[in-house]
C-alpha positions as a Markdown table, in Angstrom:
| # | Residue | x | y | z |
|---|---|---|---|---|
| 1 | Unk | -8.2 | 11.1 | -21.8 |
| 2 | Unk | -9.4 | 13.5 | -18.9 |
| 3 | Unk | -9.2 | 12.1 | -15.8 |
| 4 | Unk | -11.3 | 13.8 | -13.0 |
| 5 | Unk | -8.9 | 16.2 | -10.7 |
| 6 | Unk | -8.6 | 14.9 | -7.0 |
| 7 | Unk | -10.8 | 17.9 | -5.7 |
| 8 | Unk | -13.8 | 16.3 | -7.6 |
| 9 | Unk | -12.7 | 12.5 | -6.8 |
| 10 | Unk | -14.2 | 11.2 | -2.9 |
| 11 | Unk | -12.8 | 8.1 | -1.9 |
| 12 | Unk | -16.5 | 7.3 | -0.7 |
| 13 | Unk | -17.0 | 6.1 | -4.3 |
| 14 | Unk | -14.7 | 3.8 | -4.8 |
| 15 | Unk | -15.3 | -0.2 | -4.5 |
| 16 | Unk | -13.0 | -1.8 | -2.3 |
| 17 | Unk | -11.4 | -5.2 | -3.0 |
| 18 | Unk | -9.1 | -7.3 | -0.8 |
| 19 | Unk | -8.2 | -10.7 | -2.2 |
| 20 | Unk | -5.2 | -13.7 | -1.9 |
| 21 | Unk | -3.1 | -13.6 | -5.2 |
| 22 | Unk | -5.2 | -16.4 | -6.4 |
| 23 | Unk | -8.1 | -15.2 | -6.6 |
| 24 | Unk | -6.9 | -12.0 | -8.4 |
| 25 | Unk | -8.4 | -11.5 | -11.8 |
| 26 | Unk | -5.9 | -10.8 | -14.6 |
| 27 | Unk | -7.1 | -7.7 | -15.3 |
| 28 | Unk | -6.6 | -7.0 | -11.6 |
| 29 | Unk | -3.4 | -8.1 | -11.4 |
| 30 | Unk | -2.4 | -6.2 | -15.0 |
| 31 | Unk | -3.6 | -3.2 | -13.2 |
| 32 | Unk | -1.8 | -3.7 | -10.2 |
| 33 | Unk | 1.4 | -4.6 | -11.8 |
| 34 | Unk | 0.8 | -1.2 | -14.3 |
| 35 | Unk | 0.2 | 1.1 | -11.2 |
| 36 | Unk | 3.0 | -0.5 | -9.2 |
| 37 | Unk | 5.0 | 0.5 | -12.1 |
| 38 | Unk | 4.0 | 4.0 | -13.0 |
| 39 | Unk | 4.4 | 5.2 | -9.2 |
| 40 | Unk | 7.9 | 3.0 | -8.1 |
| 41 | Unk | 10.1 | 2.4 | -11.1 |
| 42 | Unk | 8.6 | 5.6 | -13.2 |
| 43 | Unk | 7.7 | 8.3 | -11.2 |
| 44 | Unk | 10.1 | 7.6 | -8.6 |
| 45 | Unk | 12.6 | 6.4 | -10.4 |
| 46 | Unk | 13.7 | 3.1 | -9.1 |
| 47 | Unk | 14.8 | 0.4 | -11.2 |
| 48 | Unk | 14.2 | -2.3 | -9.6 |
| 49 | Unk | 12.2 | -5.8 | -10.0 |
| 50 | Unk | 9.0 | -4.3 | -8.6 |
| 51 | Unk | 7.0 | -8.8 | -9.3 |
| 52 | Unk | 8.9 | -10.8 | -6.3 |
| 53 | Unk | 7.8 | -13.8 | -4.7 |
| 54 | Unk | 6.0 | -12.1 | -2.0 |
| 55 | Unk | 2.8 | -11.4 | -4.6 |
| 56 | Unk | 1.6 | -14.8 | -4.9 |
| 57 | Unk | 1.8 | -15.1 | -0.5 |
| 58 | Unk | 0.2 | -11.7 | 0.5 |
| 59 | Unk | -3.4 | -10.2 | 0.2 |
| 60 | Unk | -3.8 | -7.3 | -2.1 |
| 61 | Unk | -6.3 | -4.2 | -1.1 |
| 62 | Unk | -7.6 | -2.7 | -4.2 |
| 63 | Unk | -9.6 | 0.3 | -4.7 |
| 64 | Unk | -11.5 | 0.8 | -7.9 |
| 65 | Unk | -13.3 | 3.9 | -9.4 |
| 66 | Unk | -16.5 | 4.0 | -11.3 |
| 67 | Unk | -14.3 | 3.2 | -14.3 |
| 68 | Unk | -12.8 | 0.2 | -13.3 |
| 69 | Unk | -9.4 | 2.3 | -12.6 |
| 70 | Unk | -7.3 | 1.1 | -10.2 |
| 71 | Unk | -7.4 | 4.5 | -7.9 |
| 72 | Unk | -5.2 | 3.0 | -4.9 |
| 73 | Unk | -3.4 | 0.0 | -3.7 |
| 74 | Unk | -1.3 | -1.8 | -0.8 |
| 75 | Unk | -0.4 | -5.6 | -0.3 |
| 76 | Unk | -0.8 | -7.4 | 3.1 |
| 77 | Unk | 2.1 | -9.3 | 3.5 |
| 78 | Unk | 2.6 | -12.2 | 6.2 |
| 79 | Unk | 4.7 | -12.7 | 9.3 |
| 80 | Unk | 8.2 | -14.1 | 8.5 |
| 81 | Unk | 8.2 | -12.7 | 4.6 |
| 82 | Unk | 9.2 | -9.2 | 4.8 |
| 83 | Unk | 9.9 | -8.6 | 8.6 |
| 84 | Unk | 9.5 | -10.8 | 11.4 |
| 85 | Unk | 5.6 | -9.0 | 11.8 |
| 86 | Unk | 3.2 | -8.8 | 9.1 |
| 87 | Unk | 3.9 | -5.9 | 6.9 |
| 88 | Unk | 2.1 | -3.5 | 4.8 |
| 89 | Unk | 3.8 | -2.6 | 1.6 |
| 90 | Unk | 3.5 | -1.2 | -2.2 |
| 91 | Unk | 1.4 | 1.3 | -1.1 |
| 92 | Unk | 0.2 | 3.6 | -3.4 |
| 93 | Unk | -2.4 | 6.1 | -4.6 |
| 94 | Unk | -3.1 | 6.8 | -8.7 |
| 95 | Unk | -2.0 | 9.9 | -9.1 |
| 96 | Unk | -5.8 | 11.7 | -10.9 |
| 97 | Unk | -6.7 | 10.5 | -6.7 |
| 98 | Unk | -3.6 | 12.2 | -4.8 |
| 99 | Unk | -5.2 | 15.1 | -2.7 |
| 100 | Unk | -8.5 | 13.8 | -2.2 |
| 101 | Unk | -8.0 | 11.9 | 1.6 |
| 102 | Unk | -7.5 | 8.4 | -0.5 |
| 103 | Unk | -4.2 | 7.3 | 1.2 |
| 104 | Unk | -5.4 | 7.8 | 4.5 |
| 105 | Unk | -8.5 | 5.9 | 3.3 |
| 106 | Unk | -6.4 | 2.8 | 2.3 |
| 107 | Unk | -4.1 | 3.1 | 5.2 |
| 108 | Unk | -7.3 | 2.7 | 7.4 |
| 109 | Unk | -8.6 | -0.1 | 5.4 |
| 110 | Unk | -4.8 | -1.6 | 5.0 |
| 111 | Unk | -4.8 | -2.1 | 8.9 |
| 112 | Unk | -8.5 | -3.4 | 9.1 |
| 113 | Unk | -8.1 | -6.2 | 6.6 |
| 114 | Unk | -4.4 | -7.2 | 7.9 |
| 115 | Unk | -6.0 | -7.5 | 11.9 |
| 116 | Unk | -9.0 | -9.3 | 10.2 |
| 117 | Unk | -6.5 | -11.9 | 8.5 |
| 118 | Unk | -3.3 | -11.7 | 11.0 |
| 119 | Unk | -5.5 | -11.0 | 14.5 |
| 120 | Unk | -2.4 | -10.7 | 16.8 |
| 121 | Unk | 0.3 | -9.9 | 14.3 |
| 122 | Unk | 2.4 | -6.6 | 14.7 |
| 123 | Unk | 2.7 | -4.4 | 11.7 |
| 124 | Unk | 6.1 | -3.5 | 10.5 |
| 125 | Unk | 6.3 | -1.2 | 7.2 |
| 126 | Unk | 9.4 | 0.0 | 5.5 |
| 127 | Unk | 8.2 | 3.5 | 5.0 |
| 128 | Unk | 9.9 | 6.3 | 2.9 |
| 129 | Unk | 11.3 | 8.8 | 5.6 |
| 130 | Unk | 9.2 | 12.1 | 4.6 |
| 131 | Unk | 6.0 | 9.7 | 5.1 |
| 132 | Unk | 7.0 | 9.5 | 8.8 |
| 133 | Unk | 4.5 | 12.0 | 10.1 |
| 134 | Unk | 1.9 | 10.2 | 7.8 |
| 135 | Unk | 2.1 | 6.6 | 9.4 |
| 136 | Unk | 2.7 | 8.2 | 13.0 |
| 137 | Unk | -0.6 | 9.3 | 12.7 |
| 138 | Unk | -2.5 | 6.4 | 12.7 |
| 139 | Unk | 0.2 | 4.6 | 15.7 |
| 140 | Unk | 3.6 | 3.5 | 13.7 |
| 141 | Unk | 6.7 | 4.6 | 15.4 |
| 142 | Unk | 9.9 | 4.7 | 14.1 |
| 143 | Unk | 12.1 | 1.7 | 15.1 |
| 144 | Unk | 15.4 | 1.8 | 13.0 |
| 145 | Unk | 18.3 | 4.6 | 11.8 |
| 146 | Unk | 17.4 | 5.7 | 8.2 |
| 147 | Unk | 18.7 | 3.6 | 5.6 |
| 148 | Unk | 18.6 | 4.1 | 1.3 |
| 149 | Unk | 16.6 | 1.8 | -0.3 |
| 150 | Unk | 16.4 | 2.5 | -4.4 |
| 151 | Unk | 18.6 | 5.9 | -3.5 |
| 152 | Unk | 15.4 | 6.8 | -1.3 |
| 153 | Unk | 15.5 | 7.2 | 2.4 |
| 154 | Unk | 13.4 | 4.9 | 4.0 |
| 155 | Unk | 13.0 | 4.4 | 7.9 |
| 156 | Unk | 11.0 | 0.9 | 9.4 |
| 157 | Unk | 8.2 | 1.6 | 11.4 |
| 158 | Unk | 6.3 | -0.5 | 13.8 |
| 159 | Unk | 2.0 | -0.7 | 14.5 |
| 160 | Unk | 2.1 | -3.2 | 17.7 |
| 161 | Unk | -0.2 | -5.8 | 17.8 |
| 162 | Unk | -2.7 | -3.8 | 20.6 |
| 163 | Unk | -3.3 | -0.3 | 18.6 |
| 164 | Unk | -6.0 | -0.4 | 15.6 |
């Protein structure tokens, strides 16, 4: 199947979901748990238990296309689960959508719906080093040496609690 080529795709027409685990559908969650796969143990490589115990406690931002094709995605984790702060993680964009502005698009949302359900929570992420430039952009600074994670080098990053 033909999918559209990120030049033609505009986040503007996606539909935006951001729900508890419990509320997920299961075709939601099958196409969260297929995307999650393609992009971290396929594409990147990792082998690695990608379902923990941290779904069924976060929030999970969901962008759909006109056919009902996960297009991006990032779960909202709680204080005290990943880091200390609240943490954005599993971020990710379907790759027919890389190019076309939809990563900063969820990052934007990502932060809105995290202050909306964690008001005066920090954000820490655990960010793939060559995204550093990415995240600084919208207020994360680096706040640890690198370190491998999966063979990749990651760097933590911290959003405080007073930048949007």
């Amino acid at each position: 199947m033909n999918q559209p080529s990120a030049s033609s795709q505009q986040p503007a027409t996606l539909q935006w979901q951001c729900l508890p685990f419990a509320e997920l559908s299961v075709h939601q969650l099958h196409s969260i748990y297929a995307a999650r796969s393609a992009v971290f143990v396929l594409e990147q490589n990792c082998v690695y238990q990608d379902i923990d115990h941290k779904d069924p406690l976060s929030h999970h931002l969901m962008a759909w296309d006109s056919q009902q094709q996960l297009a991006a995605y990032l779960r909202i984790v709680p204080p005290g689960l990943s880091f200390a702060e609240a943490s954005l993680g599993r971020v990710l964009s379907s790759a027919s959508w890389r190019g076309s502005g939809i990563g900063r698009e969820l990052l934007t949302r990502g932060i809105s719906a995290l202050r909306e359900i964690y008001p005066q929570a920090a954000i820490r992420i655990g960010a793939q080093a060559y995204l550093e430039k990415f995240y600084g952009s919208f207020g994360f600074v680096q706040v640890s040496e690198l370190y491998l994670e999966d063979d990749i080098p990651h760097i933590d990053m911290l959003l405080s609690s007073d930048q949007t």
